[in-house]
N, CA, C and O atoms as a GROMACS GRO file, in nm:
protein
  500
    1UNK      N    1   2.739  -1.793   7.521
    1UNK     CA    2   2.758  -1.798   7.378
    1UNK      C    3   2.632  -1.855   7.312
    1UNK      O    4   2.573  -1.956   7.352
    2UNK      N    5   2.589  -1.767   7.190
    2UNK     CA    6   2.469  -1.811   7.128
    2UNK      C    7   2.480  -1.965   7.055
    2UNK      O    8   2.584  -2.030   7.043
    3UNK      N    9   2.344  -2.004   7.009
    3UNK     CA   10   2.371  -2.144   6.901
    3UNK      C   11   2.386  -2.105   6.816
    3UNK      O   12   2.371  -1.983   6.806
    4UNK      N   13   2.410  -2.156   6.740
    4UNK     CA   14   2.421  -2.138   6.539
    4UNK      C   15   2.376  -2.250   6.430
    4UNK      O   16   2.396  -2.369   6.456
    5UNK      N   17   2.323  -2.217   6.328
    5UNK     CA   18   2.286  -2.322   6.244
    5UNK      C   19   2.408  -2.304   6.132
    5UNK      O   20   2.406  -2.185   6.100
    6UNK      N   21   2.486  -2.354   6.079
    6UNK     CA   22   2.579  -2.386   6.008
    6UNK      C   23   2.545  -2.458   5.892
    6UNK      O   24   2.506  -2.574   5.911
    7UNK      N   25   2.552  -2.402   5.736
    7UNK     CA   26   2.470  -2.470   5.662
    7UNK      C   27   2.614  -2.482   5.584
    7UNK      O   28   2.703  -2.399   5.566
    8UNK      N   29   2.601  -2.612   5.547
    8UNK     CA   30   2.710  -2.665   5.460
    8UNK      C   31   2.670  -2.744   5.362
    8UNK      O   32   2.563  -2.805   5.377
    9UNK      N   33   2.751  -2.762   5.234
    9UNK     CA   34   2.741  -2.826   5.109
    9UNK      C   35   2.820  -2.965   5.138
    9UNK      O   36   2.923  -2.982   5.203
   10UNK      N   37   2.725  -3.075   5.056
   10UNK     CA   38   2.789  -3.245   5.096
   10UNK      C   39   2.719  -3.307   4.964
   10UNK      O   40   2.598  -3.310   4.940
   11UNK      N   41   2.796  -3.342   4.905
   11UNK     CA   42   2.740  -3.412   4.780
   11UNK      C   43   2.650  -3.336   4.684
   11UNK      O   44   2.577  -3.411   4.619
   12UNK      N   45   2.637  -3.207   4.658
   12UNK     CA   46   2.598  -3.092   4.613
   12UNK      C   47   2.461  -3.119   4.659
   12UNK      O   48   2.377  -3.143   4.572
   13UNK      N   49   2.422  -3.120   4.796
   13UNK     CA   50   2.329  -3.078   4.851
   13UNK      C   51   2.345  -2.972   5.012
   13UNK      O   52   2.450  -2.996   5.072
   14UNK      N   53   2.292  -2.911   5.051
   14UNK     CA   54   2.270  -2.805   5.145
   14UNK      C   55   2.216  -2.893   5.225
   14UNK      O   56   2.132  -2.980   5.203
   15UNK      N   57   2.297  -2.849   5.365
   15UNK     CA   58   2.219  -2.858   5.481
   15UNK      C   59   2.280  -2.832   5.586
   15UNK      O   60   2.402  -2.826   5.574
   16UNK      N   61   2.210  -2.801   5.754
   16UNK     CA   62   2.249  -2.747   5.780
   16UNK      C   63   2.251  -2.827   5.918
   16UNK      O   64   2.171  -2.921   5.919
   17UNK      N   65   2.355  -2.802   6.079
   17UNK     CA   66   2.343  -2.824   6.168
   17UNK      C   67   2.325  -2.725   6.267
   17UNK      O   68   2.367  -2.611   6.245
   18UNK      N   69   2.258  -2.758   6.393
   18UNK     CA   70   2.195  -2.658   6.475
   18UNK      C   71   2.356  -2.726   6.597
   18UNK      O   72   2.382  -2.835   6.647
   19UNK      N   73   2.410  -2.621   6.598
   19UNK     CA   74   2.490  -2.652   6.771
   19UNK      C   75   2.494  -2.540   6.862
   19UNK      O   76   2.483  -2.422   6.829
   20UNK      N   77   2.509  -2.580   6.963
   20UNK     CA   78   2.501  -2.593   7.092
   20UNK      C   79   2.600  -2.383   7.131
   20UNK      O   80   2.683  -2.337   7.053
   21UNK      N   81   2.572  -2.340   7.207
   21UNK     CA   82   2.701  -2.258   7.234
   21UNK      C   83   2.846  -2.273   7.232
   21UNK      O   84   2.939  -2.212   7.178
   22UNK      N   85   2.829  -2.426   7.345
   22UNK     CA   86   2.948  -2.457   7.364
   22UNK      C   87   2.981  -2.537   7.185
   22UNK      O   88   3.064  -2.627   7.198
   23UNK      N   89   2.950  -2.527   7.084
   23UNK     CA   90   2.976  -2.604   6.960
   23UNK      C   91   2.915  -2.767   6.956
   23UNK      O   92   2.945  -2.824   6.851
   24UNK      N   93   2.858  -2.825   7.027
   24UNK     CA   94   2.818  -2.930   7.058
   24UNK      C   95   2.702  -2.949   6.945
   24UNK      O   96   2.607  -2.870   6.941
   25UNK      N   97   2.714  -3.064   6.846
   25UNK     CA   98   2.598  -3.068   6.759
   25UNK      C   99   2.467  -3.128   6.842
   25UNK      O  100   2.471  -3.222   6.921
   26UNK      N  101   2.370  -3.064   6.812
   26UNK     CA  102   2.224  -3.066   6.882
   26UNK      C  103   2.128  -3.153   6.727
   26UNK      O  104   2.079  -3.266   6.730
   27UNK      N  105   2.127  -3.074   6.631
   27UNK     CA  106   2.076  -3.155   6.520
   27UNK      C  107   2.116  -3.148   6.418
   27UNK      O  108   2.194  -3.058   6.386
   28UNK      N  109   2.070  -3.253   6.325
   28UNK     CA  110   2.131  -3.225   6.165
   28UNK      C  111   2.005  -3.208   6.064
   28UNK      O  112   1.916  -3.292   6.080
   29UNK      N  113   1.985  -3.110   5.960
   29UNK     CA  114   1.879  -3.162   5.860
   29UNK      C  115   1.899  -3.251   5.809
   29UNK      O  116   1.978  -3.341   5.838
   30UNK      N  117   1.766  -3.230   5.647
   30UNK     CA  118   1.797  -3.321   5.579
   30UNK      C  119   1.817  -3.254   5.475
   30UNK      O  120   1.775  -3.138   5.475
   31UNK      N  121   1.907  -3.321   5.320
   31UNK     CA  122   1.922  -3.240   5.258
   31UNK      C  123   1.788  -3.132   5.166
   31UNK      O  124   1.668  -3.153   5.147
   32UNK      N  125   1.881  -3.013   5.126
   32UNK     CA  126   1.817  -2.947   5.058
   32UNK      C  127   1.842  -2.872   4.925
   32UNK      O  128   1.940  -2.798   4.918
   33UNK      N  129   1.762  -2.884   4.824
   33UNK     CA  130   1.843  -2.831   4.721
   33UNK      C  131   1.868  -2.729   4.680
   33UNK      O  132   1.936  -2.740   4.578
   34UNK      N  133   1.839  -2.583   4.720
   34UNK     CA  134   1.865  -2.474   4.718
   34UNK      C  135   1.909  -2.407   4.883
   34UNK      O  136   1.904  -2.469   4.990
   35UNK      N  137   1.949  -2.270   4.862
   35UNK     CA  138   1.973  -2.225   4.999
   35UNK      C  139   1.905  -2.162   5.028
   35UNK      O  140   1.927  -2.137   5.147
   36UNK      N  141   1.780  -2.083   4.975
   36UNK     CA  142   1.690  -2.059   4.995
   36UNK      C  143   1.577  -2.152   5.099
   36UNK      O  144   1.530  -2.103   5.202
   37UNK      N  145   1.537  -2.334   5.035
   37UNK     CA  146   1.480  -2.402   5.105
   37UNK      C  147   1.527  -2.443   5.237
   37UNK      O  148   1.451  -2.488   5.322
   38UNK      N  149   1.716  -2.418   5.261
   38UNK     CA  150   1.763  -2.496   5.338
   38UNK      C  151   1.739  -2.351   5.455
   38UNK      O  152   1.739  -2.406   5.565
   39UNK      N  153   1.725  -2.241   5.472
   39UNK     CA  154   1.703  -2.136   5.569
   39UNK      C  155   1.552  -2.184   5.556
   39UNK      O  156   1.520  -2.237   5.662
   40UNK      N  157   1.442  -2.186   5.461
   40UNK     CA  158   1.295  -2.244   5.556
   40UNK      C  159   1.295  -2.310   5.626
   40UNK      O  160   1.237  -2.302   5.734
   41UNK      N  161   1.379  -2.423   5.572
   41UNK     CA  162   1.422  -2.546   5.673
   41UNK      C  163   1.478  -2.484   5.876
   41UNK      O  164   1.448  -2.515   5.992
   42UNK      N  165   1.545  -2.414   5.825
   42UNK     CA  166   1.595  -2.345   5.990
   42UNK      C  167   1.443  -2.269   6.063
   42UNK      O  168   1.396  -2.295   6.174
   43UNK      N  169   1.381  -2.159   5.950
   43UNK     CA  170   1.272  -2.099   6.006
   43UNK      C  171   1.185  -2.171   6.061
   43UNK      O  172   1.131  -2.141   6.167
   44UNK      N  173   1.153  -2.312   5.970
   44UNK     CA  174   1.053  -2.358   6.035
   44UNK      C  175   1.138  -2.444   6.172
   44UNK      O  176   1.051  -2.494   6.244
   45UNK      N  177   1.242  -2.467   6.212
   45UNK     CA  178   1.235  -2.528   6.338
   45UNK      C  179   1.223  -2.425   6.446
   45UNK      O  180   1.162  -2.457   6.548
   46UNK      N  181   1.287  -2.277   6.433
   46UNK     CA  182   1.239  -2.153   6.481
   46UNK      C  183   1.108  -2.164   6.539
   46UNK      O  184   1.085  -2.157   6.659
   47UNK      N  185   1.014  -2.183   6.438
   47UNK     CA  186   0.919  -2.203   6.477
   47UNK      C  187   0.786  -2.327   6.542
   47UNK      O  188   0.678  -2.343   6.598
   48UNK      N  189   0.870  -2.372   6.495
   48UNK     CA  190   0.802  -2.544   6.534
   48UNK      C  191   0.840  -2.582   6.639
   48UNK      O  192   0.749  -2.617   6.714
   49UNK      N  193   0.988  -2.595   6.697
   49UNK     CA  194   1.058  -2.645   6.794
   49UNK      C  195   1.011  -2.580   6.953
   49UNK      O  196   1.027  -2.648   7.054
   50UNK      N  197   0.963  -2.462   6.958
   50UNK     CA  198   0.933  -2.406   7.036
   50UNK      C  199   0.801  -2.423   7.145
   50UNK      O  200   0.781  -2.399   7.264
   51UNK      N  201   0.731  -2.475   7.043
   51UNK     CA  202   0.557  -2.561   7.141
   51UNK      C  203   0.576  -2.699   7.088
   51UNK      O  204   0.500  -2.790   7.121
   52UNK      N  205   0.662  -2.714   7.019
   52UNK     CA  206   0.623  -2.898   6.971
   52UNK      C  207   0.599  -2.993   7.089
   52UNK      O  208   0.688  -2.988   7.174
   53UNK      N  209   0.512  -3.068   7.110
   53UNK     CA  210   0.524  -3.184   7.179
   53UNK      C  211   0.608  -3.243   7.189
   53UNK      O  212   0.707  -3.219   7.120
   54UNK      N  213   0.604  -3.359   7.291
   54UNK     CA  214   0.751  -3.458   7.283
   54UNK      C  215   0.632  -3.602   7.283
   54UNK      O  216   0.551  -3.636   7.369
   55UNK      N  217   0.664  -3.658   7.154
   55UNK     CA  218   0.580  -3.792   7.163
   55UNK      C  219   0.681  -3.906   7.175
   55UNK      O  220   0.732  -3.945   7.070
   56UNK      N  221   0.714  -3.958   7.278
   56UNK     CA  222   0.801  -4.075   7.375
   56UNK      C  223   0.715  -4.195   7.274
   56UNK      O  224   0.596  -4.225   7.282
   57UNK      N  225   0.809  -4.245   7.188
   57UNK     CA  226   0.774  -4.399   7.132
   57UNK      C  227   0.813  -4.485   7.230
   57UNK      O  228   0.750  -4.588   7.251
   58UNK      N  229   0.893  -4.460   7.281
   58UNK     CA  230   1.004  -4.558   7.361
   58UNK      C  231   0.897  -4.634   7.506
   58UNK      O  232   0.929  -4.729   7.577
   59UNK      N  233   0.776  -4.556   7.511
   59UNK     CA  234   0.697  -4.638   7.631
   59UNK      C  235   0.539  -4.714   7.529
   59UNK      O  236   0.463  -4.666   7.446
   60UNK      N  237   0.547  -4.804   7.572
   60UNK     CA  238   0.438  -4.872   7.530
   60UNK      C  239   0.322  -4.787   7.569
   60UNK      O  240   0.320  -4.708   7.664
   61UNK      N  241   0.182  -4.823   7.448
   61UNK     CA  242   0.102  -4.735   7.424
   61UNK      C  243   0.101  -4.572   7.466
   61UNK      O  244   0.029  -4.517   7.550
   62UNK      N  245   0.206  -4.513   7.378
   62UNK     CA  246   0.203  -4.425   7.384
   62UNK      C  247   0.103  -4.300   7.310
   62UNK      O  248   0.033  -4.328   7.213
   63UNK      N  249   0.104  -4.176   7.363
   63UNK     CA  250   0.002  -4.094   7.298
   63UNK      C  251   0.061  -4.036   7.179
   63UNK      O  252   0.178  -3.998   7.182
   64UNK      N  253  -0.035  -4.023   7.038
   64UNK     CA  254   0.078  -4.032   6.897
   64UNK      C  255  -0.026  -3.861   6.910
   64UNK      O  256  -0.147  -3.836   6.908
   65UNK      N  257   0.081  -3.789   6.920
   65UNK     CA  258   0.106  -3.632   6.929
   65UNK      C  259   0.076  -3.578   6.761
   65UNK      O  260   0.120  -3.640   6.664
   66UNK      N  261  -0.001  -3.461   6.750
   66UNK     CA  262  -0.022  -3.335   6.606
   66UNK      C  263   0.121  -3.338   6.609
   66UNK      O  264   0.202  -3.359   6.699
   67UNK      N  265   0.132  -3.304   6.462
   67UNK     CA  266   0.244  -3.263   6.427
   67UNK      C  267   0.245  -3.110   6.434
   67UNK      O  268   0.128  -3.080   6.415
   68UNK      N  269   0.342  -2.956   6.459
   68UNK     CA  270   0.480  -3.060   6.499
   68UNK      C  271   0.519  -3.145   6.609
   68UNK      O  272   0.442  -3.189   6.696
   69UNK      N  273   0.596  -3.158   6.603
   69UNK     CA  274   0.631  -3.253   6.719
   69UNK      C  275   0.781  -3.307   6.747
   69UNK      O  276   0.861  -3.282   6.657
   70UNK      N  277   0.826  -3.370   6.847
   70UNK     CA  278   0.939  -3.432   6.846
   70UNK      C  279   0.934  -3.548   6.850
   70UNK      O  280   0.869  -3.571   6.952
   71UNK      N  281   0.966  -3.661   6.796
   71UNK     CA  282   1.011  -3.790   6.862
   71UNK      C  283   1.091  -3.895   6.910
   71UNK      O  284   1.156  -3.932   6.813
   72UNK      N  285   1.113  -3.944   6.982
   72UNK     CA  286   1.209  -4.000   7.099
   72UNK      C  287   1.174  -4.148   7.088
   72UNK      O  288   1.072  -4.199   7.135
   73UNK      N  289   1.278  -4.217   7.014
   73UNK     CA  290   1.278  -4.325   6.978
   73UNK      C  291   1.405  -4.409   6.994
   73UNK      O  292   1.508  -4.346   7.017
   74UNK      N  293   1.411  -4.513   6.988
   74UNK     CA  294   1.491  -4.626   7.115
   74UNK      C  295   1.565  -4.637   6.941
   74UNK      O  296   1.494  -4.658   6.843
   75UNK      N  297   1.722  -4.618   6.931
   75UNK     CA  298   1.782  -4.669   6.797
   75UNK      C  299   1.879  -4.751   6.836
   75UNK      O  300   1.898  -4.747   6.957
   76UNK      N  301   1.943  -4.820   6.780
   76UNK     CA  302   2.059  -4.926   6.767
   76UNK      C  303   2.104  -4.944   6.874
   76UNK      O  304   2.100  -4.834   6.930
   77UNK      N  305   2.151  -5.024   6.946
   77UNK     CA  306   2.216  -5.069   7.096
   77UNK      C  307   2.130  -4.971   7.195
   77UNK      O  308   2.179  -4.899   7.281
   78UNK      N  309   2.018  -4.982   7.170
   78UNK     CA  310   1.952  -4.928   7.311
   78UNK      C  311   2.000  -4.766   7.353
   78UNK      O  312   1.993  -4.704   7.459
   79UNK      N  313   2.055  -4.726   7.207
   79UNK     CA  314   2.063  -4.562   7.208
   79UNK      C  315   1.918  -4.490   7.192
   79UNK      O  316   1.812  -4.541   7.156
   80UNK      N  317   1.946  -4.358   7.230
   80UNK     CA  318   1.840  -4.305   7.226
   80UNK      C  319   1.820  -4.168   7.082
   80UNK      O  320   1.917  -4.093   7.074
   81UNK      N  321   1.730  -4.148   7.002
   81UNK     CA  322   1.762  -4.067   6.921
   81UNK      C  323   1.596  -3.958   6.906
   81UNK      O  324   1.491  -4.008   6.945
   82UNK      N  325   1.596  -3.844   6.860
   82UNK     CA  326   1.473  -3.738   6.822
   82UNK      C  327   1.479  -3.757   6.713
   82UNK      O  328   1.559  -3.833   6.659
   83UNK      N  329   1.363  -3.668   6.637
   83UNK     CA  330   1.358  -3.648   6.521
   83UNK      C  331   1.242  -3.507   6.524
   83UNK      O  332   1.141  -3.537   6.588
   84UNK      N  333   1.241  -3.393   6.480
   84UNK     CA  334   1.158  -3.298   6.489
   84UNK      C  335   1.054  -3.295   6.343
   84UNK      O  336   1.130  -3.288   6.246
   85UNK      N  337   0.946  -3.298   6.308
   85UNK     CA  338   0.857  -3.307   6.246
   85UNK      C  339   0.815  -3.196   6.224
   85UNK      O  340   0.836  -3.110   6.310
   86UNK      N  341   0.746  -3.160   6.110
   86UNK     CA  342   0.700  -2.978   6.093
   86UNK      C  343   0.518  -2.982   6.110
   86UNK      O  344   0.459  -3.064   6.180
   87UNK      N  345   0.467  -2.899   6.049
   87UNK     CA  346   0.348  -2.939   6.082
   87UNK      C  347   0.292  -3.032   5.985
   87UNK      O  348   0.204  -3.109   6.023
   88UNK      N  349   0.324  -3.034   5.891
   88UNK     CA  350   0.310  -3.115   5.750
   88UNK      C  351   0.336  -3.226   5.756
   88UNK      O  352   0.308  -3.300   5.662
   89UNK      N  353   0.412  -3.282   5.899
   89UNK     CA  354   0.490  -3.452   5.904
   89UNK      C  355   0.604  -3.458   5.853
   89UNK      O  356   0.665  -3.563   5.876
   90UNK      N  357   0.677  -3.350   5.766
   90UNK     CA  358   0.788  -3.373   5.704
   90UNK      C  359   0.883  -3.337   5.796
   90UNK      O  360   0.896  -3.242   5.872
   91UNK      N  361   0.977  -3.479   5.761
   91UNK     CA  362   1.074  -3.447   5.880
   91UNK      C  363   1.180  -3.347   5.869
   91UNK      O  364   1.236  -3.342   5.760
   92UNK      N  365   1.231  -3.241   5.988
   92UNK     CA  366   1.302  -3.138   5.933
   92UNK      C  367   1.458  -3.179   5.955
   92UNK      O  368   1.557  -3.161   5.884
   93UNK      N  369   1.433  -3.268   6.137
   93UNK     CA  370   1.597  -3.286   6.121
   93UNK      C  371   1.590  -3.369   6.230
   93UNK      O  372   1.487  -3.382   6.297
   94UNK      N  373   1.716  -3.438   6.257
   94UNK     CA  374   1.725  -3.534   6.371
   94UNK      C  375   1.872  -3.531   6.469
   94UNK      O  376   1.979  -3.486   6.429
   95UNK      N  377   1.854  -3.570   6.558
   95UNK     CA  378   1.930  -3.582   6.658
   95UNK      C  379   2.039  -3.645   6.663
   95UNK      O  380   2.054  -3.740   6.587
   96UNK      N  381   2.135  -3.609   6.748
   96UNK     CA  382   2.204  -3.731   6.744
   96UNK      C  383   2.190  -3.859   6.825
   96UNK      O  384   2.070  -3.879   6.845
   97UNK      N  385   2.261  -3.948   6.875
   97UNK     CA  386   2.248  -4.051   6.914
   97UNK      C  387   2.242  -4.009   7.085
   97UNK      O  388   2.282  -3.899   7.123
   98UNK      N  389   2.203  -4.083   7.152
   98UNK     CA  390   2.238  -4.021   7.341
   98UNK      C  391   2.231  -4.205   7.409
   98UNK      O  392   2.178  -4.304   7.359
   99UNK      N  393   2.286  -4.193   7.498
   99UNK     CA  394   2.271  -4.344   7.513
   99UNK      C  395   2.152  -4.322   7.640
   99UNK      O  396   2.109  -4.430   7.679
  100UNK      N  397   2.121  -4.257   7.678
  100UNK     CA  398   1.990  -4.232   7.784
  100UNK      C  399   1.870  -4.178   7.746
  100UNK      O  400   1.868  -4.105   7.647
  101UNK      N  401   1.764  -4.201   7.812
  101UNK     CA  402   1.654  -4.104   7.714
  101UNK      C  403   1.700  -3.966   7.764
  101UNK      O  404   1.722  -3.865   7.698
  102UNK      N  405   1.710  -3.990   7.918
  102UNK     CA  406   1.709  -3.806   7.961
  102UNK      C  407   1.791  -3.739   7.904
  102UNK      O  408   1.756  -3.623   7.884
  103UNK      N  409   1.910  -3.773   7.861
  103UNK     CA  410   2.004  -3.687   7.781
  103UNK      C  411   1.925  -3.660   7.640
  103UNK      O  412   1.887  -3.545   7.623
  104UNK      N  413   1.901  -3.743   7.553
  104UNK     CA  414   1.794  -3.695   7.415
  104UNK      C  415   1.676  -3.610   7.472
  104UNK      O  416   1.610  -3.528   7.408
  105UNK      N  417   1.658  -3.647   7.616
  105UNK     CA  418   1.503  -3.522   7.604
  105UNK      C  419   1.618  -3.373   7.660
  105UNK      O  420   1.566  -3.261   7.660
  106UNK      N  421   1.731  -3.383   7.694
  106UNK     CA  422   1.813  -3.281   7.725
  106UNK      C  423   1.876  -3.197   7.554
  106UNK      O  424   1.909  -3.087   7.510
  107UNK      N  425   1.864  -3.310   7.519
  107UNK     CA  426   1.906  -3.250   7.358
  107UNK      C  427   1.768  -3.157   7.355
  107UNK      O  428   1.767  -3.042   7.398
  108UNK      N  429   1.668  -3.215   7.306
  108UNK     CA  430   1.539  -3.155   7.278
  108UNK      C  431   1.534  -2.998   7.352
  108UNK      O  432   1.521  -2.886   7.302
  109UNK      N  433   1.548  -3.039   7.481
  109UNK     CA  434   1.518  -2.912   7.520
  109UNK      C  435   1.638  -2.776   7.487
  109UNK      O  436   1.626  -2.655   7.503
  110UNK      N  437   1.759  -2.864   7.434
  110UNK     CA  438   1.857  -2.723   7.425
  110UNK      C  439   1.798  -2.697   7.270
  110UNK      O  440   1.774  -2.577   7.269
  111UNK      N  441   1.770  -2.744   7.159
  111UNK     CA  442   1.668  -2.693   7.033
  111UNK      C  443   1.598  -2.588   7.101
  111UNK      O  444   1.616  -2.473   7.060
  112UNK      N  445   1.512  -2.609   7.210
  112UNK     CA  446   1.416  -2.495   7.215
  112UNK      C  447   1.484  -2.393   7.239
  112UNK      O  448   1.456  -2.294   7.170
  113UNK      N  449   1.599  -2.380   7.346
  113UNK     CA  450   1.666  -2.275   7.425
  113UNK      C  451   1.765  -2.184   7.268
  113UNK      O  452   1.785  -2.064   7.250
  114UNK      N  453   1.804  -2.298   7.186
  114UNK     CA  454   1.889  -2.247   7.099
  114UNK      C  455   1.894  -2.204   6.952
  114UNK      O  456   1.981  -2.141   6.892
  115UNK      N  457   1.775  -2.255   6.908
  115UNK     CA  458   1.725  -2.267   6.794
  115UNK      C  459   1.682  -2.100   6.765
  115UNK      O  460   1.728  -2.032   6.673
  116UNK      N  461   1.576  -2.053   6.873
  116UNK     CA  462   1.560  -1.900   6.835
  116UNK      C  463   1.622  -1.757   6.824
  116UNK      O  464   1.581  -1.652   6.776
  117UNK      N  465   1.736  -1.795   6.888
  117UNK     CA  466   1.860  -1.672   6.857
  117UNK      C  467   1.958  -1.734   6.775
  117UNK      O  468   2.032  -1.669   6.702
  118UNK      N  469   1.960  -1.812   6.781
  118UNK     CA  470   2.056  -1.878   6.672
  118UNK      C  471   2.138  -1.784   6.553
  118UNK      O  472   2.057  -1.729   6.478
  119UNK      N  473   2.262  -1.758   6.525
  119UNK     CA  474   2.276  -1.744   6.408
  119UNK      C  475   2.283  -1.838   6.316
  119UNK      O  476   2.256  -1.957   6.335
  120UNK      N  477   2.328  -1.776   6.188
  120UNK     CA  478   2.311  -1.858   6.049
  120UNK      C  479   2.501  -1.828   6.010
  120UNK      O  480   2.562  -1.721   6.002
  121UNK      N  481   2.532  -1.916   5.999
  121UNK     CA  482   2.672  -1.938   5.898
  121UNK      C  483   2.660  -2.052   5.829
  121UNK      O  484   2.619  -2.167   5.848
  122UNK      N  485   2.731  -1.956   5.704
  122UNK     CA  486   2.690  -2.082   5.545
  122UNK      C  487   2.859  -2.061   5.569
  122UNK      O  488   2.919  -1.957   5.593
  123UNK      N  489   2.913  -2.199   5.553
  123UNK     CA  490   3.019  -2.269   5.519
  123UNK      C  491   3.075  -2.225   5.385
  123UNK      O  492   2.995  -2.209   5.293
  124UNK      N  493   3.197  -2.205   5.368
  124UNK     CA  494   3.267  -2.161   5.238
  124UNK      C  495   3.324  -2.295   5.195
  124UNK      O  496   3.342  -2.359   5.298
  125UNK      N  497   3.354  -2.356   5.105
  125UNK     CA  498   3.420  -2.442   5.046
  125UNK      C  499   3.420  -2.501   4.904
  125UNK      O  500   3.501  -2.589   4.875
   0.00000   0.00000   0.00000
């Protein structure tokens, strides 16, 4: 089963989540104010997500990676969380929480696998 990006309305802003085949959320944007910006928003992880680096904050002196990029950063109780960057630095969307790194770099890598066939469903409500 393919991924899908699912773009839904929340406080009259757009945005959208990338999940998994099995339905499993992989990422969330950020908002957007038209639906027009919120599908660039998908194109560009289409396209970004696919060669981005993975720049690991989580190890001391680490190498600070071109954007795009991903990053893998240590959040609240020693969870682990991404964040994907475009080439511009603007952030497009983030991860969810993983309590391991390898599972967040397992997130990362299902973005790449899922992000490019992906369909698009806009939410009715």
């Amino acid at each position: 089963m393919a991924g899908k990006f699912v773009i839904s309305r929340i406080d009259g802003k757009l945005r959208f989540d990338l999940k998994a085949g099995n339905g499993e959320m992989i990422l969330s944007s950020q908002p957007y104010a038209s639906l027009a910006s919120c599908k660039k928003g998908i194109e560009s992880i289409r396209t970004n997500a696919i060669k981005a680096p993975v720049e690991d904050q989580t190890i001391d002196g680490f190498t600070t990676e071109k954007n795009p990029k991903f990053e893998i950063y240590e959040y609240r109780n020693g969870d682990y969380r991404f964040r994907l960057k475009a080439k511009n630095g603007q952030l497009i969307g983030s991860g969810e929480r993983y309590k391991s790194k390898a599972a967040c770099q397992n997130g990362i890598e299902s973005i790449k696998k899922n992000s490019v066939e992906a369909i698009i469903l806009e939410e009715k409500k």
